[in-house]
N, C-alpha and C positions, 0 to 999 in steps of 0.2 A: 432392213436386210436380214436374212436368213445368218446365225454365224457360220453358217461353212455348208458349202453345196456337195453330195458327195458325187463323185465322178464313175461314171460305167458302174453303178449301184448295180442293178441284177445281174450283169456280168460276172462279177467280183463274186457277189454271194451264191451263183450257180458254181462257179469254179472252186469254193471251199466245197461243194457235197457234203453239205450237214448232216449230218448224224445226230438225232433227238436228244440222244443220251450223249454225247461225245464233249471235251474240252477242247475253248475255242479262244484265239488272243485277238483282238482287235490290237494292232501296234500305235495304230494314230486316231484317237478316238474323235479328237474334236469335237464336232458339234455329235456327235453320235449316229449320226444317217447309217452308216454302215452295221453299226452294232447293235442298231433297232434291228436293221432283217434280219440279221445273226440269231436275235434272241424269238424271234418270232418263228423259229425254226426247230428252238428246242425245246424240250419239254422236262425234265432231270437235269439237263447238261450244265454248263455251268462257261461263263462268257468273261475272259478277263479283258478289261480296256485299259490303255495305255496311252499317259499324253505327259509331258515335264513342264508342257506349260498350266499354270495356276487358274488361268481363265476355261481352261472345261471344265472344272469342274463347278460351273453351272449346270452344264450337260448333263450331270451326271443321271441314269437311268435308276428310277425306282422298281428293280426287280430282282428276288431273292437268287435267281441266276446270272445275276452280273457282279463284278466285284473294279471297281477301279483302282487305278496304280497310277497316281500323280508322281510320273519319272522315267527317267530316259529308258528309251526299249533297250540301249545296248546294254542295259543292266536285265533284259526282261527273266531272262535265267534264273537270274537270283533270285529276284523278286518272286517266280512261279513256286522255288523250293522253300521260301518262306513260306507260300499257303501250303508247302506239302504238295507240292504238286509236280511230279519227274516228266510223263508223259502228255502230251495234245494231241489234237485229231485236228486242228490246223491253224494258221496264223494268217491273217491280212495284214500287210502294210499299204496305208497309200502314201506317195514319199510328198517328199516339195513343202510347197508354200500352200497355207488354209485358206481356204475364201475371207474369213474372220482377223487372221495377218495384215492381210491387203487391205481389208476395208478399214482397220484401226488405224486410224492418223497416226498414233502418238507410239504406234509399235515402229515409225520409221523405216518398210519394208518395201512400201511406194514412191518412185518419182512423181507421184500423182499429188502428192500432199506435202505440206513443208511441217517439217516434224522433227525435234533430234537424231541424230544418226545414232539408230540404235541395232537393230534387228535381230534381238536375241528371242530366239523360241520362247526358252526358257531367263523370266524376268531378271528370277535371281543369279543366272550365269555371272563372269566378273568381265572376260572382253565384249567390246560391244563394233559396230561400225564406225567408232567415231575414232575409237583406238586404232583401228586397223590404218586409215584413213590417214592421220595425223600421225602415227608414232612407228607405222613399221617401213624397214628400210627398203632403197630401190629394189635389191632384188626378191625379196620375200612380196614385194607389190607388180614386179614381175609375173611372179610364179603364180599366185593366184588369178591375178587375171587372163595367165596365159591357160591355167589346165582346168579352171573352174566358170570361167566365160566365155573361153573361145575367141577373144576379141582379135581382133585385127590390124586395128592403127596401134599396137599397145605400147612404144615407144614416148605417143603421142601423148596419151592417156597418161601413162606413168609420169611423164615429166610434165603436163600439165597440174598434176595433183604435186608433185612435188615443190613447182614453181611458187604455188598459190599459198599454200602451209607454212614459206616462209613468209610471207607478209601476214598472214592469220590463219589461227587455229578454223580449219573447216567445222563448223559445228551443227549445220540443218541439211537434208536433204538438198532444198532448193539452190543451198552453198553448193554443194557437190555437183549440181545436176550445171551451174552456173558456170563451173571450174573447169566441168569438162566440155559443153558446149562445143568449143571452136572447134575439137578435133571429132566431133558428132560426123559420122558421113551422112551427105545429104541429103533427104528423102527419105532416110532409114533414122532418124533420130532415136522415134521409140525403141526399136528392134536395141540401137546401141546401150540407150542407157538401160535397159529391161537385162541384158547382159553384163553389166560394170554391177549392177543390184543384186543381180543373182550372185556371183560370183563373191560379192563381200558375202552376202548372206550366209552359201557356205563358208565360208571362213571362218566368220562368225561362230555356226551353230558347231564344226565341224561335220559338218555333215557325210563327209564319205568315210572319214575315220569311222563315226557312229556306224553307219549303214553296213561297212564291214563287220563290223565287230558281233551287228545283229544275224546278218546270214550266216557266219560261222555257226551260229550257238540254234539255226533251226534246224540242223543235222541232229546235233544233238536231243532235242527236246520231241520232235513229231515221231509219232511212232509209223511204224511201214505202212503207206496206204494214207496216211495223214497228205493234207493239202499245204502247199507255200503257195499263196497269192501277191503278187505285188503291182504294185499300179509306179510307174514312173514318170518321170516327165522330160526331164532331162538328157542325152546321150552319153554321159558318164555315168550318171548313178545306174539307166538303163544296161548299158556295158556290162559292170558289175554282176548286173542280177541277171543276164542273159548267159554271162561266163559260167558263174556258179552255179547257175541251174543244171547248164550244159557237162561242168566237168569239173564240181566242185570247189574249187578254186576262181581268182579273178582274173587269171590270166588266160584262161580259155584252153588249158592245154591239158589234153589227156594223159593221165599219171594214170604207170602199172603196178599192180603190186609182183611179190616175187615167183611169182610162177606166170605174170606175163597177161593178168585177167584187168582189164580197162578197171579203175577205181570209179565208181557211180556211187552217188547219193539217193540222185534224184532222178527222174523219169520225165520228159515233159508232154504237160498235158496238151498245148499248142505252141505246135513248131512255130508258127508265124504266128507274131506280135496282135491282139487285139484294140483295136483302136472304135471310140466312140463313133457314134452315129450323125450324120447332120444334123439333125436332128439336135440331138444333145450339143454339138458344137453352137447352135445357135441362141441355146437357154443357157451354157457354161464356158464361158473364154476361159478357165480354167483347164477347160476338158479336150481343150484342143490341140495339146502337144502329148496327151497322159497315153500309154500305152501299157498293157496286161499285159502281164505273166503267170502261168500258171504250170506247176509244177507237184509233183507227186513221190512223195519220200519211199522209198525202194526197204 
């Protein structure tokens, strides 16, 4: 297997409009599909990739215009004014879960494999799934499942997991997936537990903390006419990058400054959402909830 499929690939990289000479961040480097075409594009310029987990850097590209950064993007800021570097000409993220996640048994990010409950992006993080799972209280196993799954029996769910943990520490996937079972709705099994996974997952990784903290800081960093790409997959994180594209902020609401003039960052390059091809849906199950954004620094 491939470690990680890149999703809406010439999409993505027609929506940065590369510039030969230009500075460019991959935020999720992974297996590097993306920031091959990126670098194939320029010719001076100069390509920084970003991953916090340990495992890409196998990936890592032999080329005097790429530079890797084994570490979280919400840090990418700093990281950039380490090399000296204030301004870009644009940035990619693709969010979620890697092809290379899923397919590792022992990353625990599958109901598909029995594996310890782990799912941490990054190895060396200190919470994991297992902690979540076992040590956190009703209502904090409420809230995640309510704003980060979506779920629906969640009454059922919570108190199934809670039932079980007193009799024993949950400690494998298969445990879990075993725990919640009964209150599985019927017919939709996968769909439920694909959403109880998700949902530790960001908990886990933090994920919408991070992903905020990274769209704050590309106002900052792209200079006017610089590109923000984002690929999402989810309906919150998507949310997020829809709002702040639209009006800076997460909550979608247009803020004036003092003489009464709408506050813009960013300009957007398509109103409506792009979504893969059948095509591509049929060679990447990955690729088939992911939808573009593309957006243009003012």
């Amino acid at each position: 297997m491939p470690y990680h499929l890149p999703v809406l690939l010439k999409e993505s990289i027609d929506g940065l409009h590369i510039k030969p000479h230009g500075t460019y961040v991959d935020l999720t480097f992974g297996g590097g599909g993306h920031s091959k075409e990126i670098l194939k594009k320029l010719e001076n310029g100069k390509l920084f990739g970003f991953d916090q987990d340990s495992d890409a850097k196998r990936n890592i590209i032999d080329s005097q215009n790429f530079i890797f950064v084994n570490g979280n993007f919400q840090y990418f800021k700093n990281f950039l004014k380490y090399h000296k570097v204030e301004k870009i000409d644009g940035i990619l993220a693709d969010l979620g879960l890697s092809s290379h996640h899923i397919d590792e048994p022992e990353r625990g990010f599958s109901f598909r494999f029995d594996a310890k409950l782990d799912m941490r992006m990054n190895s060396e993080a200190k919470l994991t799934a297992f902690d979540i799972i076992n040590d956190y209280d009703e209502e904090d196993l409420y809230r995640i499942f309510k704003e980060y799954g979506e779920i629906k029996p969640l009454y059922a769910l919570v108190n199934s997991i809670l039932s079980a943990r007193q009799e024993r520490k949950i400690k494998t996937t298969f445990q879990l997936v075993e725990t919640i079972e009964s209150v599985a709705p019927k017919h939709k099994e996968h769909k439920f537990y694909a959403q109880v996974f998700q949902a530790i997952r960001i908990e886990v990784n933090k994920e919408i903390e991070v992903l905020k903290k990274m769209l704050l800081q590309t106002k900052d960093v792209l200079k006017p006419g610089g590109r923000l790409v984002v690929i999402s997959y989810h309906s919150l994180e998507d949310r997020l990058v829809k709002n702040f594209m639209k009006s800076g902020n997460f909550e979608g609401k247009q803020e004036k400054d003092d003489f009464g003039n709408i506050t813009r960052y960013f300009k957007l390059i398509n109103k409506k959402i792009i979504v893969p091809s059948d095509e591509e849906n049929e060679k990447n199950t990955r690729a088939r909830s992911a939808k573009l954004r593309i957006a243009e620094k003012i």
